[in-house]
Residue frames as qw, qx, qy, qz and C-alpha x, y, z in Angstrom:
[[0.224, 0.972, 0.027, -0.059, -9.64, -2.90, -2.69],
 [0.724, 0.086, 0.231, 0.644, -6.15, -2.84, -4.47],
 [0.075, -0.977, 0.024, 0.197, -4.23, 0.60, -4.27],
 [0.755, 0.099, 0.087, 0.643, -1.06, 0.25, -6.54],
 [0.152, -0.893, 0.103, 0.410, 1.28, 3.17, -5.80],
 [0.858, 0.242, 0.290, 0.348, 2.94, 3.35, -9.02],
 [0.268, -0.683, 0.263, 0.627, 5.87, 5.91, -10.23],
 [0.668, 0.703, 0.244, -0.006, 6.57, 7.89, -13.65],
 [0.735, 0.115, 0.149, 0.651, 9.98, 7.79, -15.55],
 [0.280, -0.280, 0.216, 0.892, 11.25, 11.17, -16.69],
 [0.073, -0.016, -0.654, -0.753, 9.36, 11.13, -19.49],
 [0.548, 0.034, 0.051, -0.834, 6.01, 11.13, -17.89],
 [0.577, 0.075, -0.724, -0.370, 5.72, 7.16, -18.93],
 [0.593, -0.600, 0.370, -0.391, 4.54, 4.81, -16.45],
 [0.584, 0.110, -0.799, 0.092, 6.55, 2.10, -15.72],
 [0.632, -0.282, -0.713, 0.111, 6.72, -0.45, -12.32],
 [0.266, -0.883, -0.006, -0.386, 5.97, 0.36, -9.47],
 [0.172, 0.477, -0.672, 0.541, 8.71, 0.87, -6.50],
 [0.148, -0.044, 0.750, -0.643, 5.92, -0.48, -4.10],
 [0.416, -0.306, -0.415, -0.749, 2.49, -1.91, -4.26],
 [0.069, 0.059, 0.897, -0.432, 0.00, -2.38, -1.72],
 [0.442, -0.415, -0.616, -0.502, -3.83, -2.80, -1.05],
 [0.183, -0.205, 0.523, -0.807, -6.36, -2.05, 1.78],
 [0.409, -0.174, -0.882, -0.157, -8.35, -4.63, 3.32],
 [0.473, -0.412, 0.312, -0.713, -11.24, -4.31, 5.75],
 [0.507, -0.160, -0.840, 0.109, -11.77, -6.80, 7.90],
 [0.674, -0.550, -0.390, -0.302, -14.05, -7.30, 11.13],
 [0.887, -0.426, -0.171, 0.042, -11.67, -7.93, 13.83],
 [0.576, 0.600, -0.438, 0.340, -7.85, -6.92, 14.49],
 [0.727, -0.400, -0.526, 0.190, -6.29, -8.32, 17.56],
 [0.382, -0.211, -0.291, 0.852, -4.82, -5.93, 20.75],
 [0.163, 0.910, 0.273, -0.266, -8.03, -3.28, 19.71],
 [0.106, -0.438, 0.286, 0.846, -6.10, -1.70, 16.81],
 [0.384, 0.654, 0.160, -0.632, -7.49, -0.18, 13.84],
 [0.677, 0.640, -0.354, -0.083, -5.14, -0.47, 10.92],
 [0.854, -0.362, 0.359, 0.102, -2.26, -3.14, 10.71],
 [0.351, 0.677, -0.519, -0.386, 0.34, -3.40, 7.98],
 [0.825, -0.133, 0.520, 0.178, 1.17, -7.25, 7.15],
 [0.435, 0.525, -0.633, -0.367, 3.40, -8.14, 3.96],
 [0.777, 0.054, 0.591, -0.207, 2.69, -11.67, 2.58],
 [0.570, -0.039, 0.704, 0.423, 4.24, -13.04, -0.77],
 [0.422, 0.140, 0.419, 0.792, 5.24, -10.42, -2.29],
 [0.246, -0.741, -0.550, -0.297, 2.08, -8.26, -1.29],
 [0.165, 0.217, -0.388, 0.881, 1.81, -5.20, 1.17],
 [0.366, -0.644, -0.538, -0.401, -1.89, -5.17, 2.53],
 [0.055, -0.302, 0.160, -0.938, -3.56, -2.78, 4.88],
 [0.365, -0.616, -0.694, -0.079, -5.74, -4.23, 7.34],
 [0.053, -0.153, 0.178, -0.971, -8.40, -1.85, 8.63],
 [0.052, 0.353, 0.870, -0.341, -11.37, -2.59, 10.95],
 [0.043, 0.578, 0.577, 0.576, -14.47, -1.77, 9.14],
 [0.433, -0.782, -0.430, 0.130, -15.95, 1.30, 10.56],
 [0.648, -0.496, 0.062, 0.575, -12.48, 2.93, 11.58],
 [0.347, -0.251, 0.314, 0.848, -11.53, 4.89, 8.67],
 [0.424, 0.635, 0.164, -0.624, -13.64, 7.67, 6.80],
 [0.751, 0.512, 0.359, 0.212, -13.54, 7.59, 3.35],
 [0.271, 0.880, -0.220, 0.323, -11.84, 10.70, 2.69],
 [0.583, -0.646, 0.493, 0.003, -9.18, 9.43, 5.58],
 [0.885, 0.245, 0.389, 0.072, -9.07, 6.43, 3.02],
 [0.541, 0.772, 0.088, 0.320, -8.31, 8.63, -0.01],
 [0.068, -0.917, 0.383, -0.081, -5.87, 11.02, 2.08],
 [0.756, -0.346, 0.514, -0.211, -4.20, 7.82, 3.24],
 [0.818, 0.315, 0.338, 0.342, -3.48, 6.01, -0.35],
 [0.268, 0.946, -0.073, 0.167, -2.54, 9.99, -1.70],
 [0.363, -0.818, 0.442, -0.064, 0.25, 10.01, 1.12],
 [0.703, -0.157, 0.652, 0.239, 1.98, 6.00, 0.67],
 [0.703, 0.632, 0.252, 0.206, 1.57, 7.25, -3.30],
 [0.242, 0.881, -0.320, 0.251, 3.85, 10.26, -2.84],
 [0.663, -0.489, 0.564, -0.052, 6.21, 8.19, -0.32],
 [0.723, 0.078, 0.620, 0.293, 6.52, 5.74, -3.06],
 [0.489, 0.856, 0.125, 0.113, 6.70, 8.27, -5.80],
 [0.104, -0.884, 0.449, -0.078, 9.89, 9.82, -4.17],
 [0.647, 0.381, -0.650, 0.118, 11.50, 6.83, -3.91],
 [0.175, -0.599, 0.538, -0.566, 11.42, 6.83, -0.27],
 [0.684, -0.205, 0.634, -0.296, 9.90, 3.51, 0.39],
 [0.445, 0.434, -0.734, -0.273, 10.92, 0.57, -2.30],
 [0.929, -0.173, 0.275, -0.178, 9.95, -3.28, -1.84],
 [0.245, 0.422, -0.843, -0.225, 12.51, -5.79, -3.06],
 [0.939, 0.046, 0.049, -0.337, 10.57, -8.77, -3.82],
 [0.486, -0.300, 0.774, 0.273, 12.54, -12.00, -4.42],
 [0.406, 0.592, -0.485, -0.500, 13.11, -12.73, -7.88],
 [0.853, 0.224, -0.178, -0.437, 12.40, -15.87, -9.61],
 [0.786, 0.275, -0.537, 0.138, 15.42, -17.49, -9.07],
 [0.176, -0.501, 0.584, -0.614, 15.35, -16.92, -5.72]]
């Protein structure tokens, strides 16, 4: 499941986003936690033990890291091709 948090210019257009990430379930996460953040080339992904999060926890949960990244308040710098 891919959750891009994406951000609108002045003008209401959309352009890039300041941040994207995605939520993954998965089966297993080590130390008994629930959710995990990991970043991974150039990705942001959400691991979350199946089971653990409601759906509407889900939805509140992408709503929140959308307005975070809407304000500007969290930003990725990726490395650039010529990096």
């Amino acid at each position: 499941m891919a959750d891009d948090a994406q951000r609108c210019d002045e003008l209401g257009e959309l352009s890039e986003p300041r941040a994207e990430f995605d939520m993954e379930f998965v089966d297993w996460l080590p130390g008994g936690r629930a959710v995990v953040p990991v970043e991974s080339q150039g990705r942001f992904t959400w691991l979350v033990v199946r089971g653990h999060m409601s759906e509407q926890a889900r939805r509140e949960f992408v709503r929140e890291l959308q307005h975070i990244v809407g304000r500007g308040l969290w930003r990725q710098h990726w490395p650039s091709e010529a990096d």
